[in-house]
N, C-alpha and C positions, 0 to 999 in steps of 0.2 A: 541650510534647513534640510535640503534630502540627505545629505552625508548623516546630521543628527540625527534624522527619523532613523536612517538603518541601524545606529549605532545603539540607540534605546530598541528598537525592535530586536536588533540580537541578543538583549542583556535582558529580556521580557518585561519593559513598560510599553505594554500596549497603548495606552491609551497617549501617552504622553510620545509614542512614535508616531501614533495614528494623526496629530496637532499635527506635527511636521511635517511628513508628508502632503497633506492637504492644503496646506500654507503654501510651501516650495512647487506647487500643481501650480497654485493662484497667480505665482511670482517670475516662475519660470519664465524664459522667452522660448518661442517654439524652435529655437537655431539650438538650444542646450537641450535636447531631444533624447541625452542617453537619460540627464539626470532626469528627467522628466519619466522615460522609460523605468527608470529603479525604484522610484515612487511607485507606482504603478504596481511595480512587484510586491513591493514592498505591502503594496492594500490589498494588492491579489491574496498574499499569503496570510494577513491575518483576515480576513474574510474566511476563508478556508480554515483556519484553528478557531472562529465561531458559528463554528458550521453555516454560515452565509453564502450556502453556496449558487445563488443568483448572481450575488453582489460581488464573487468571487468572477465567474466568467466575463462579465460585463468589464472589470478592470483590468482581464488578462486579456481579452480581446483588443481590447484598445492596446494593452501596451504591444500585443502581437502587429497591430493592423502599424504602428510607427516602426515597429523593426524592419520588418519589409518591406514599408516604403522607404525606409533609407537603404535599401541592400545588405541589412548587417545580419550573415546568415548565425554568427557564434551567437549573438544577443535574442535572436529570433529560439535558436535551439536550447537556451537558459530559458527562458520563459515556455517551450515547451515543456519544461519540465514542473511548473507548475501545474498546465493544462492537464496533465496525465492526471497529478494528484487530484486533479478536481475529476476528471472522469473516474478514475480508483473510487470516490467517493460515491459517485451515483452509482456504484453497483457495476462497474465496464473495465475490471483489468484488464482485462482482454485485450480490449478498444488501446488502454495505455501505452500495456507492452508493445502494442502494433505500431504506436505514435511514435514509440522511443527508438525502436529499430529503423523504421524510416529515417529518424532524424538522423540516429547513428551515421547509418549509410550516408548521407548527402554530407557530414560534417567529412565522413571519412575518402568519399568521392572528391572531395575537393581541397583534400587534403588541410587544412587548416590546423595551423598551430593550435591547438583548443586543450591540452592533455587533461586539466583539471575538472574541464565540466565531462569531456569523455571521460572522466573516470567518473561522476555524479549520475550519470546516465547509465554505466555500467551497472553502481550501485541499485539504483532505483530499477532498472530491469530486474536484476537480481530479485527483489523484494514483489515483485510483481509475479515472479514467478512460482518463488515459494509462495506465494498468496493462493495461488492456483496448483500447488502441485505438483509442480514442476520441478521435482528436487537438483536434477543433475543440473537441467539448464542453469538454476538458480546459485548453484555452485561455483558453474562457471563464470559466472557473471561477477558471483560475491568478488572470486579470487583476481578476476582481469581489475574490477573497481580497483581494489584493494591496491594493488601493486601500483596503479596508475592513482591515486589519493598517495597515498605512501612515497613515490616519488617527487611528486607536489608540493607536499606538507599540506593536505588537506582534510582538518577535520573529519570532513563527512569518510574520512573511513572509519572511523565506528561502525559504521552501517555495514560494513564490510564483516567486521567481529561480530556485528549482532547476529548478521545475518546464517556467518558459519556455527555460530551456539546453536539457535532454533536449528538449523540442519542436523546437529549429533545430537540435539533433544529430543528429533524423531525419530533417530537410529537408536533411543536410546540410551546412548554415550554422554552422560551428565557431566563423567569426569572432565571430558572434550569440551563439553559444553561450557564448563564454567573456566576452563584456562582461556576458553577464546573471549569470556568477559571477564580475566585477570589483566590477560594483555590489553584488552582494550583499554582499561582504564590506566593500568601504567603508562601506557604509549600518552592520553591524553595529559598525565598529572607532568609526563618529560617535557611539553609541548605546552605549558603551561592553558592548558587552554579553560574556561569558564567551568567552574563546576556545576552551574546551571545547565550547562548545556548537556551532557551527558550522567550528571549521576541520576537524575528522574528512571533517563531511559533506562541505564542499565541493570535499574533498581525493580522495574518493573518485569523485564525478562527474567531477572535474579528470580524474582518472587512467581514467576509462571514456574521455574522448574520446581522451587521447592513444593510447590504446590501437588506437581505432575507427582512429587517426591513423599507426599504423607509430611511435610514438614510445615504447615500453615501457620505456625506459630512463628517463624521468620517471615512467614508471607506479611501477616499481620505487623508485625512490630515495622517494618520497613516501607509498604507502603502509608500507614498512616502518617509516619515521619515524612514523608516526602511528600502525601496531598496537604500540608499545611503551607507548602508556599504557593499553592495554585489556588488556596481558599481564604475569604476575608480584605479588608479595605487594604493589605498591601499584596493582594494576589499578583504572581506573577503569570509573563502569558509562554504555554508550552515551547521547546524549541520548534523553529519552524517546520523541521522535517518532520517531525511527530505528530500530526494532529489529532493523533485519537487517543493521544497519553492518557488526560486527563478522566476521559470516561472509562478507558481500561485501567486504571487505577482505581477508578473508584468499584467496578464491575469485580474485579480482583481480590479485592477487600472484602467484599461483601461473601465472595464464592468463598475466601480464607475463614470467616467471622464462621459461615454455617458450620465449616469443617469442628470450629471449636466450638459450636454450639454457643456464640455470646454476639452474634448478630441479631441487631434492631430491627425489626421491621425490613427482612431481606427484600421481599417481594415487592413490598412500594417500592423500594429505593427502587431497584431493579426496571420497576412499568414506568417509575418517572423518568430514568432514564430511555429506555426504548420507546415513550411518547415525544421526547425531545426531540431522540436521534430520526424519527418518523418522521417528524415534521420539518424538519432539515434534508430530507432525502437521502441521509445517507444510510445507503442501502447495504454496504460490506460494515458498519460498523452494526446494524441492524439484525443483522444474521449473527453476529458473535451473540447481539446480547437476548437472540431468541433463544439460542444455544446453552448460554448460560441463563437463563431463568430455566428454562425447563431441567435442568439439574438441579438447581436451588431445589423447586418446586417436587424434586424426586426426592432430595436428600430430607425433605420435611415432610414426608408420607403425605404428598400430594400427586397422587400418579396421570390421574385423569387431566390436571391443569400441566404436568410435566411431557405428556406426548402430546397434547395440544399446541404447546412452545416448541419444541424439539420438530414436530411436523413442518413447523413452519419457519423451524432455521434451517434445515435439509433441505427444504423445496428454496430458499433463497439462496445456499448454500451452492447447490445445481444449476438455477439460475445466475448466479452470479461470478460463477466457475471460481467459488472460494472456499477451496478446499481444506488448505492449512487451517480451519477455524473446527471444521468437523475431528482433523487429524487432535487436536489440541484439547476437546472434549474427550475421544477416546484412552488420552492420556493422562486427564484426571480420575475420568471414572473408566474403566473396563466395563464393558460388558453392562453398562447401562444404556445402551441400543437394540442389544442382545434384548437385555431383560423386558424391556417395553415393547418387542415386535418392529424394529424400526430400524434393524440391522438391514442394507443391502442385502439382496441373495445372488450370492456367487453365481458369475456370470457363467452361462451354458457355454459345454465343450466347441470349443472353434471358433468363438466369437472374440473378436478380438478391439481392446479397448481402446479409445477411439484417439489417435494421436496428434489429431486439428483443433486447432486452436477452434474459439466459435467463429472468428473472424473468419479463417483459412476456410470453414463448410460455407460460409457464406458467397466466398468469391467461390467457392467450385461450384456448387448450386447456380448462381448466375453463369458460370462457363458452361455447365451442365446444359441450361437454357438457350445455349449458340450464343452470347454476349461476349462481345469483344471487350479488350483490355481497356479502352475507351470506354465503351458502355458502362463498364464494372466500374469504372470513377466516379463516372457520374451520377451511377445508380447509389454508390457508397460516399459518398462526398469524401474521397481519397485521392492521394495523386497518381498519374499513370505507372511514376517511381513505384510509390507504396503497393499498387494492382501486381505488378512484375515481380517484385521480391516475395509475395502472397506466391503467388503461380511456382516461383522455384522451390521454395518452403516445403510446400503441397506437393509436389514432385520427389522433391529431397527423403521426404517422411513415409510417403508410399512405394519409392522403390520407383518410378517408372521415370518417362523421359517425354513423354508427350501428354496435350490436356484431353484425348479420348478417351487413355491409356489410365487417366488420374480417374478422369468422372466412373469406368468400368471397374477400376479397381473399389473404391470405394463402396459401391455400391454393392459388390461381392463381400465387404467386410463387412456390408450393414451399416455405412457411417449416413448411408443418406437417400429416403426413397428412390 
């Protein structure tokens, strides 16, 4: 029963995996604890592609609190990897990135044969960092996955190609951009692998650049062909890694429809979506679609509901140090932040932009306070591990070698009363 739920859950019959795994819960003995464990994942992960993201921790939890009572750290760092996704979701890359690098560390301190999830972890770092910003890290990250998937034979390096597209899509480099989603998709068709599984994705990146491109008429014609298998009595359910496809497809379509002037009723579509994605919590899918409404709402001579939106996906945007989403606005429209009063102003001479993570001001702020590495744990419900690699980080990036050294410098740069 749990072999068949994963095997329907990768080919997207949600519902008809969702049977299985609940079954194989019911039947299980508690001595078959992995399969019991991959259930587990298994609900974690569609919970999380319907935005269920209560129902999502609650089954990752559990499946976390069996991994570590059996000592199995590779299974315990898999199912990390959904936790992050589910913090990414409430608005915490930060928090993610911080989870996956600890985890990194511990699989890599202990050496463990693990090469294929280190390379999944690679990936997902990667993507957490362009989310935020972080071009070069994100680079390196894409390329270490990449090479480490690639030796493996594992799928998820796509994620690897998608990841270096969106990278030369913000240097501008379309051409770059779109061989890195030629190869991806040959590599996949060599490798015979699902064409559910990757042509949604890549179809949807496809259609961001042409978009970025004045080309919305490919935008159009491509994603409409692809939301028909995710709508209607035989919908299918997103691949797992993707959970915000469905609503960027459709958020995409709408921003293409306006370009052509033959979009329905933009603006509902748009609020029923950002009342959804509200009511789900998820707060980084929330900022893209304030972001995009408020350009809808610009491109239709409505300016006053247009900085209204926009206000309020730049302050979530801030909040939620999800930056790639502002980046991705300024590359459809120019100078429609300019135009509205709602451009940043260029930051005064000597100030310099702030290179800590939120997480990394948090523990110096506590250090700052006299709090020991201990305290800082406890105070952050983190491990003394995860405290210590914060402390070198924050060292690393400031230039200095001791924590009076870190709190004085910072405070000279203005990163922190």
């Amino acid at each position: 029963q749990a072999q068949a739920g994963w095997l329907l859950h990768l080919s997207g019959d949600a519902e008809g995996s969702r049977a299985h795994f609940l079954e194989a819960l019911q039947a299980l003995p508690e001595s078959a604890w992995t399969s019991r464990l991959m259930c587990l994942s298994g609900l974690t992960q569609q919970a999380l592609l319907r935005g269920e993201l209560d129902v999502a921790q609650t089954f990752n939890r559990e499946a976390l609190c069996l991994a570590r009572a059996h000592g199995s750290l590779v299974l315990e760092a898999l199912l990390e990897l959904d936790h992050a996704q589910l913090l990414e979701q409430r608005g915490a890359p930060y928090r993610a990135q911080s989870l996956l690098e600890s985890v990194q560390a511990m699989l890599a301190e202990q050496r463990l044969q693990a090469g294929p999830l280190m390379g999944r972890i690679a990936l997902r770092r990667g993507h957490l960092a362009l989310r935020q910003g972080q071009d070069a890290l994100a680079g390196e990250c894409f390329e270490n996955g990449m090479n480490i998937c690639l030796h493996s034979q594992d799928k998820r390096v796509l994620y690897g190609f998608l990841g270096l597209a969106l990278l030369a899509a913000n240097r501008g480099d379309y051409a770059q951009a779109f061989i890195q989603l030629r190869d991806a998709e040959r590599l996949m068709q060599q490798r015979h692998v699902p064409v559910l599984v990757y042509r949604a994705v890549l179809l949807l990146v496809s259609g961001h650049f042409w978009l970025q491109q004045g080309r919305a008429e490919l935008t159009v014609e491509a994603v409409r062909r692809v939301l028909r298998h995710f709508h209607g009595p035989c919908a299918k359910q997103a691949p797992p890694a993707t959970l915000e496809l469905i609503p960027r497809l459709e958020y995409l379509l709408v921003l293409a429809e306006v370009r052509l002037g033959c979009a329905e009723q933009p603006l509902e579509r748009l609020g029923a979506l950002l009342d959804s994605t509200r009511q789900r919590g998820m707060l980084c899918l929330e900022t893209e679609l304030q972001l995009v409404l408020g350009e809808v709402a610009w491109r239709l001579g409505e300016p006053t509901r247009a900085r209204l939106a926009l206000q309020a996906g730049l302050a979530l945007a801030a909040r939620c140090q999800v930056q790639q989403a502002v980046r991705e606005l300024r590359l459809r429209a120019p100078g429609l932040l300019s135009e509205l009063g709602l451009e940043p102003q260029a930051s005064p001479v000597g100030v310099t932009q702030n290179p800590l993570s939120q997480r990394e001001l948090e523990v110096l702020q506590l250090i700052a306070l006299g709090n020991s590495n201990l305290q800082i744990a406890d105070r952050l419900y983190i491990s003394l591990h995860t405290v210590k690699t914060h402390a070198r980080r924050i060292h690393s990036k400031l230039g200095v070698e001791r924590r009076t050294q870190a709190v004085a410098k910072a405070k000279t740069l203005g990163l922190m009363g």
